[in-house]
C-alpha positions as a printed NumPy array, in Angstrom:
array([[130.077,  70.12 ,  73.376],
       [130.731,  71.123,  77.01 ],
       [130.564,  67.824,  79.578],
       [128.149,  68.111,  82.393],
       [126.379,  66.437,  84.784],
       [122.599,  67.232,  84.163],
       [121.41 ,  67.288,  87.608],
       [118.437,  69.647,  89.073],
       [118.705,  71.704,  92.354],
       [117.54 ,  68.834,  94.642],
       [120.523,  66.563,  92.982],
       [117.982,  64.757,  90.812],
       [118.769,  64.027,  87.335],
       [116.349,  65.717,  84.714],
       [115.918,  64.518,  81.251],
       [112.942,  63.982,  79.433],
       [110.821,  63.553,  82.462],
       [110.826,  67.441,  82.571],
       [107.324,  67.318,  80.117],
       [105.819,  65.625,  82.929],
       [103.257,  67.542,  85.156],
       [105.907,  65.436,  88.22 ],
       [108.465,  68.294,  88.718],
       [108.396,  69.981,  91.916],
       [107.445,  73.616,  93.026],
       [110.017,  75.597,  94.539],
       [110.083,  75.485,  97.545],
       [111.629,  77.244, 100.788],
       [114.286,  74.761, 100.929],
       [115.124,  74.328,  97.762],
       [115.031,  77.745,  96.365],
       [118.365,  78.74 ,  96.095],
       [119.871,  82.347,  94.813],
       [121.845,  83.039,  91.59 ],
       [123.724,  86.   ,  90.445],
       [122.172,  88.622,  92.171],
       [120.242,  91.182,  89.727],
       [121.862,  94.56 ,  90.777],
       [125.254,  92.764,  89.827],
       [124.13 ,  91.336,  86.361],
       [122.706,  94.888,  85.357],
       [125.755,  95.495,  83.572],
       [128.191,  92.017,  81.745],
       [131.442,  92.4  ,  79.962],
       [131.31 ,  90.713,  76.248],
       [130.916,  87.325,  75.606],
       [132.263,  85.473,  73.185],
       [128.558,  85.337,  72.131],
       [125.185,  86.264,  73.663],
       [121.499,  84.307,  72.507],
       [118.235,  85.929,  73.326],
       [115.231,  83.97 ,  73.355],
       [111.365,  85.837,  73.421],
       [108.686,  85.307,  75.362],
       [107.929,  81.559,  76.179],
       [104.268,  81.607,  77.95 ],
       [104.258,  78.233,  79.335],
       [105.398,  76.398,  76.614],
       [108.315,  73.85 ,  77.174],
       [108.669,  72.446,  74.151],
       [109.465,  76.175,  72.379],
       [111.661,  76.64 ,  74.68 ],
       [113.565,  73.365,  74.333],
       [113.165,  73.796,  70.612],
       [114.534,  77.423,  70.822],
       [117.395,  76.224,  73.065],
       [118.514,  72.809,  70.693],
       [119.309,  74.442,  67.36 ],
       [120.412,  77.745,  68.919],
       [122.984,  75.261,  70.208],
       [122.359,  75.989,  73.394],
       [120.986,  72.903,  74.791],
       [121.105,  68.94 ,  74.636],
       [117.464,  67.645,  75.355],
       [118.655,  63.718,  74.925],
       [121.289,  64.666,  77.595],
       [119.433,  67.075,  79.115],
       [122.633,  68.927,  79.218],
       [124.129,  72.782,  78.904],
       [125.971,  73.035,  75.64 ],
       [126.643,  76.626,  74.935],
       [129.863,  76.798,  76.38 ],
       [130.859,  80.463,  77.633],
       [127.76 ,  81.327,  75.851],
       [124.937,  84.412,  77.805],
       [121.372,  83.1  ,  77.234],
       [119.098,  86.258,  77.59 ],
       [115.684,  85.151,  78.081],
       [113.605,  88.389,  78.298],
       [110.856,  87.299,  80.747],
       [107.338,  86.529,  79.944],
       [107.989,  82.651,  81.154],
       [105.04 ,  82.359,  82.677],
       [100.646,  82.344,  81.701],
       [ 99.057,  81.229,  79.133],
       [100.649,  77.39 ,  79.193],
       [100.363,  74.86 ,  81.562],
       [103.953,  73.999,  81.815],
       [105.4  ,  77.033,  83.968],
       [106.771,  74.937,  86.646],
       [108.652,  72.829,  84.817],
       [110.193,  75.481,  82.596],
       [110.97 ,  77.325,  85.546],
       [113.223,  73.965,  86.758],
       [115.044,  73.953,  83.337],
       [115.713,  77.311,  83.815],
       [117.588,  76.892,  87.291],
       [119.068,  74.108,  86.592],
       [120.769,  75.64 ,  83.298],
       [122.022,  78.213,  85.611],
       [123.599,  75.67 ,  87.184],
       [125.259,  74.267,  84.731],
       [125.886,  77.097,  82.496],
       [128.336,  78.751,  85.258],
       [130.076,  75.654,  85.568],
       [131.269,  75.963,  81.671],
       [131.914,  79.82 ,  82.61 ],
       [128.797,  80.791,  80.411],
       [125.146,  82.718,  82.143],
       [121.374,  82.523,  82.074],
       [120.199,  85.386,  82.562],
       [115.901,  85.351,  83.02 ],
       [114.292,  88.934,  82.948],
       [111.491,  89.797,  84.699],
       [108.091,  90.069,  82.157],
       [104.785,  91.898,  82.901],
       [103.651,  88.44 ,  83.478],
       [106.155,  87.434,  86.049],
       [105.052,  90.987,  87.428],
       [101.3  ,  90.547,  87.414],
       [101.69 ,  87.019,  88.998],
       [103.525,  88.859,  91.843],
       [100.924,  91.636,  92.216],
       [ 98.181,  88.818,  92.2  ],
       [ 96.744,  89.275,  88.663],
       [ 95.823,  85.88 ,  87.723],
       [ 93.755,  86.694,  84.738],
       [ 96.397,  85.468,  82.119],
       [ 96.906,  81.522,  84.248],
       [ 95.59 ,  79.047,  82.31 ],
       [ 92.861,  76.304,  83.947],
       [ 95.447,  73.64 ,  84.3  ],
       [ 98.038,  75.817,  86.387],
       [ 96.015,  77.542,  88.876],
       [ 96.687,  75.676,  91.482],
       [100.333,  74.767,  90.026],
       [101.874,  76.011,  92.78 ],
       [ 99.814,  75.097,  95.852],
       [ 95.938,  75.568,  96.764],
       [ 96.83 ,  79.826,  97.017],
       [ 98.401,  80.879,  93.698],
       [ 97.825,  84.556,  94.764],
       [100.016,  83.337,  97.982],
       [102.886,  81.072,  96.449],
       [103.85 ,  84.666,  93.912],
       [103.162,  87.276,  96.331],
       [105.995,  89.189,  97.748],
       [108.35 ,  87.595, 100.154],
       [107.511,  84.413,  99.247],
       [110.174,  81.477,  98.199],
       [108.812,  82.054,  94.631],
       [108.993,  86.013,  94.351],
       [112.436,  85.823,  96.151],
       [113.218,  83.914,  93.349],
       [112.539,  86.064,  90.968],
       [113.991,  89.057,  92.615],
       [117.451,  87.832,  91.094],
       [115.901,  88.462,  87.758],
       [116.61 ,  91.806,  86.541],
       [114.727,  94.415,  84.939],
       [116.911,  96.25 ,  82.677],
       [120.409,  94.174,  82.157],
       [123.63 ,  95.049,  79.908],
       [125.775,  92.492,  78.222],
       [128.718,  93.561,  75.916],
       [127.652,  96.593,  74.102],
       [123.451,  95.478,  74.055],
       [120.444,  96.402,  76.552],
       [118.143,  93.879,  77.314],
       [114.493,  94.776,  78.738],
       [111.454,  93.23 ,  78.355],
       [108.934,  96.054,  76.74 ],
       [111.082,  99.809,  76.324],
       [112.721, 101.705,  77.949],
       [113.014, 105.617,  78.062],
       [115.731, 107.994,  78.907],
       [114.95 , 108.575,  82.686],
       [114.815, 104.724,  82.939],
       [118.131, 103.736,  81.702],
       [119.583, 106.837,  83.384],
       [118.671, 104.342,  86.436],
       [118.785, 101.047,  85.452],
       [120.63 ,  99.24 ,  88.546],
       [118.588, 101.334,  91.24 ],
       [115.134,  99.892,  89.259],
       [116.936,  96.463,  89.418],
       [117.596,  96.886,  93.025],
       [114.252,  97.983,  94.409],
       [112.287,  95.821,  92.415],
       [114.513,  92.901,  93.795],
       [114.12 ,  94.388,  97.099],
       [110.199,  94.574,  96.549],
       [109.847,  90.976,  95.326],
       [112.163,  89.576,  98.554],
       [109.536,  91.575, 100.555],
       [112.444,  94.121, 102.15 ],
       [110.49 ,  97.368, 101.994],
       [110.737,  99.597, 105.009],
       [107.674, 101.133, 106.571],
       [108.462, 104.517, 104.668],
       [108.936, 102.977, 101.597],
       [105.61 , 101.626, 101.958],
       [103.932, 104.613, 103.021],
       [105.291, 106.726, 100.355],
       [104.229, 104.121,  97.83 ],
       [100.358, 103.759,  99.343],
       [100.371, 107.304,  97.591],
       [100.278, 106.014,  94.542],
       [ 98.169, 103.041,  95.477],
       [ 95.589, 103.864,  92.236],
       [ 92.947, 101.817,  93.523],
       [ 91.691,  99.122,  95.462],
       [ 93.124,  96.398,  93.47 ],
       [ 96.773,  96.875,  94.843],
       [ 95.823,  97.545,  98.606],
       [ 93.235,  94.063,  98.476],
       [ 96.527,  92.066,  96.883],
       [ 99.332,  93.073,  98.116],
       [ 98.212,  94.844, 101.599],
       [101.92 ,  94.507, 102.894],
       [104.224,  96.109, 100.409],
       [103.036,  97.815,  96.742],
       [105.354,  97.658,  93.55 ],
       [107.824, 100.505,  92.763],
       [106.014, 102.767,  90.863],
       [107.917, 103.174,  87.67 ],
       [106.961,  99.697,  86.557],
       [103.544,  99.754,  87.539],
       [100.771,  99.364,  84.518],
       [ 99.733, 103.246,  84.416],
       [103.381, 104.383,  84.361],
       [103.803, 105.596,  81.204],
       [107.286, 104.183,  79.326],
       [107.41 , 101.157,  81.935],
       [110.271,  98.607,  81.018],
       [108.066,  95.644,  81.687],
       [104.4  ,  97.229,  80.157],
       [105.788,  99.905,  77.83 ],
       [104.486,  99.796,  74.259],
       [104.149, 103.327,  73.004],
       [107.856, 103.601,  71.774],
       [107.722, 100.45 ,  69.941],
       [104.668, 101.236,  67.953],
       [106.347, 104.275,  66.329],
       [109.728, 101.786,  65.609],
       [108.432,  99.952,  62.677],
       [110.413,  97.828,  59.978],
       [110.31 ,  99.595,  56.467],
       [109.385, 102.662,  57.91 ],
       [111.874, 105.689,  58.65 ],
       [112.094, 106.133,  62.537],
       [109.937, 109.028,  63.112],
       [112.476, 111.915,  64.47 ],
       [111.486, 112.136,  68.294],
       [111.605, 108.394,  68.573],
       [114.925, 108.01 ,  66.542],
       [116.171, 110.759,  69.125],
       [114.864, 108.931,  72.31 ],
       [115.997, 105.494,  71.254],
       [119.71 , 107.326,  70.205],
       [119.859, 109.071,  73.51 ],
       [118.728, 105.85 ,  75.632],
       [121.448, 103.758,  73.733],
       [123.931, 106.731,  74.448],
       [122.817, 106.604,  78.262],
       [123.539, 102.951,  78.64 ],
       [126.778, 103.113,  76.162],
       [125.46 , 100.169,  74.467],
       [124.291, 100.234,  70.708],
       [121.36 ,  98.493,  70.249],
       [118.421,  97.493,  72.55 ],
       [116.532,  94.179,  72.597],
       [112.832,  93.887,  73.55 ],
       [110.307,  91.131,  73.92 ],
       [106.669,  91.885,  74.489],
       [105.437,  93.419,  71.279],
       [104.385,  90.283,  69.33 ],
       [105.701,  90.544,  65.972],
       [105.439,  87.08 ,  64.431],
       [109.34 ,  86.953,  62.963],
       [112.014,  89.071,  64.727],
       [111.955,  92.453,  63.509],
       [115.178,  95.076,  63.369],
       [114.218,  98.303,  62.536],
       [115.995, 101.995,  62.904],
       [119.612, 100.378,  61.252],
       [120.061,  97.767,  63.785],
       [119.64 ,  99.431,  66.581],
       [116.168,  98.136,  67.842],
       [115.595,  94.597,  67.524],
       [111.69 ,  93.099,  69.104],
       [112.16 ,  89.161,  69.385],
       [108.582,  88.001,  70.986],
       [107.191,  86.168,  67.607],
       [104.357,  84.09 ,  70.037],
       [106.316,  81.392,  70.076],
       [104.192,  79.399,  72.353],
       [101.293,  77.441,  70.767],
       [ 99.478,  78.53 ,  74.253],
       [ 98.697,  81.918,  72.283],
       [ 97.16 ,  80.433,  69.522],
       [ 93.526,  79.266,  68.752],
       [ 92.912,  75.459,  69.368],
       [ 89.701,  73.317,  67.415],
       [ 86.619,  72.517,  68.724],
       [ 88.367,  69.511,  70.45 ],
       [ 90.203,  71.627,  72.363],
       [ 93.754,  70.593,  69.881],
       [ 95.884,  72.779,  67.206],
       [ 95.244,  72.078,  63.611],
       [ 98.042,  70.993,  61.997],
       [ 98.595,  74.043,  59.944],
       [ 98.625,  76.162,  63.473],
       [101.694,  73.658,  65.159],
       [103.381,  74.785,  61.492],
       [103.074,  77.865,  61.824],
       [104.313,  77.919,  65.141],
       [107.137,  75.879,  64.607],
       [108.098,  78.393,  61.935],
       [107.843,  81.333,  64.981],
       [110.245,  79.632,  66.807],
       [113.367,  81.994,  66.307],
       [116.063,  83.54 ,  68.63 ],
       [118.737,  86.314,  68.148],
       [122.525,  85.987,  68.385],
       [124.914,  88.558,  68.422],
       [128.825,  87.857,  67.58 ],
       [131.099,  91.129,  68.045],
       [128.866,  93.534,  65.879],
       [127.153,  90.693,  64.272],
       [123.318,  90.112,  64.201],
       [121.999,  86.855,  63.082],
       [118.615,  85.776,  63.772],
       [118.701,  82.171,  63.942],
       [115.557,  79.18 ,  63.315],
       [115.782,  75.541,  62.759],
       [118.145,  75.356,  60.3  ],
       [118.936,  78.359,  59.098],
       [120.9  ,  81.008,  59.696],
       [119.646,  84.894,  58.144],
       [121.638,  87.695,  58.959],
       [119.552,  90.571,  61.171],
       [120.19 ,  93.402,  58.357],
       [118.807,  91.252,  55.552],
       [115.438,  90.896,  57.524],
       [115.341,  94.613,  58.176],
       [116.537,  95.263,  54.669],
       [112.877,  93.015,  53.418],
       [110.624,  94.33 ,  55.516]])
């Protein structure tokens, strides 16, 4: 186990507190910048890489996901993966009421994960994305105001909270494996860091007046010019682009497990890979209930709806017991050793091709 001091951004210890509703905002003075997402587009190998699916506000899946992915200490609230790269493939916030504090766990592993010469890496999700384009039809009741009176306000371009997330990358490369949270198409990865760079540049609020103006262009509608009056998102991951690497779902539909990869999908996923010089891609976003490989290994989905948040509660407003098992059963995370796959779950250890192979 790697020593550490668990301490948060303000020099605060965190442990278990973290599950308390107590944990700060970010704020403008104590936001502070990580590796900057133009430079993490591309990582050399690891000595081993985790990805971990979308979390919708729910801290204990990520915790859980974290622990037996040995990853994590929660009694010591500590960094344990060594020289480790967690991917974490956005979709962090919505649905559950404990975004801010997952957010702090996030930063602070940063933190501590570069000091043991591993890396966090958080991508952006269409929900990170719709909370910065003011869409707040996803929050649930008990964060709307989470982040001050404005919620709109606290996500919206420029602010302490979207400058945060510019340093979380659209597309990223570690080793020999793409990371993105819905698809991504040939013309996409053919630009990869430029996406990374002006959607970072969008979510700092940097845009120059002509940037703006050409973008207006493609406003599509009043909802972007009431919302974000000042600057509008790049357009290629925008909702109506079609193949958009945070919103894209067209691709995945046609990559199913026990079916053969239909031929014009086999050759766009092939010629995306060859793009990128990687050789496989790893998506979130397309809920799948177990992690899925399909097309020999070379398309893996990991969002299983981990988070409880996603599932029906009782008439008292709680999860039946069978629902909390079955979600502790979706709680499952992908780790990749050289060239090999394993998908890993509390206790248990099952090798990417067999799943694949049983599907």
């Amino acid at each position: 186990m790697v020593p550490c001091v668990a301490r948060s951004l303000n020099s605060r210890p965190i442990a278990r507190s973290l599950l308390s509703r107590s944990v700060l905002a970010v704020s403008a003075t104590s936001w502070a910048p990580f590796a900057n997402a133009l430079a993490i587009t591309r990582l050399p190998a690891p000595s081993r890489i985790v990805a971990i699916g979308d979390i919708q506000g729910d801290l204990g899946a990520l915790i859980d996901c974290l622990e037996f992915s040995d990853l994590y200490t929660p009694s010591k609230a500590c960094w344990t993966g060594g020289d480790a790269v967690l991917v974490q493939t956005g979709d962090v916030l919505d649905r559950g009421p404990q975004e801010r504090e997952i957010l702090e766990l996030l930063r602070t592993l940063k933190l501590q994960a570069a000091e043991a010469d591993g890396t966090v890496i958080t991508l952006l999700g269409n929900h990170e994305y719709f909370n910065s384009i003011g869409d707040m039809n996803f929050v649930s009741e008990e964060n709307v105001k989470a982040f001050g009176k404005d919620r709109v306000a606290a996500f919206r371009p420029g602010s302490p909270l979207a400058r945060e997330m510019s340093e979380w990358p659209v597309i990223a490369v570690v080793g020999d494996t793409a990371f993105v949270h819905a698809g991504l198409i040939q013309k996409h990865a053919r630009d990869a860091g430029g996406i990374n760079q002006r959607v970072a540049k969008w979510l700092r609020g940097e845009d120059d007046a002509q940037t703006r103006a050409e973008r207006r262009k493609h406003s599509e509608g009043d909802f972007y010019n009431k919302n974000l009056p000042d600057s509008l998102p790049p357009v290629e991951i925008r909702e109506s682009q079609d193949g958009s690497p945070l919103l894209e779902r067209k691709f995945s539909k046609h990559l199913r497990p026990g079916e053969e990869c239909s031929e014009s999908c086999r050759k766009e996923l092939f010629e995306t890979l060859r793009i990128l010089k990687v050789s496989r891609l790893v998506v979130g976003h397309h809920v799948q209930g177990l992690i899925q490989s399909v097309c020999d290994g070379r398309y893996y989905k990991i969002d299983t709806a981990m988070s409880k948040w996603v599932h029906g509660r009782d008439g008292s407003g709680k999860w039946s017991e069978e629902t909390l098992k079955k979600v502790g059963q979706l709680r499952e995370t992908l780790e990749i050793v050289g060239d090999q796959v394993t998908i890993l779950k509390k206790g248990q250890r099952i090798p990417a091709r067999e799943r694949e192979q049983q599907e």
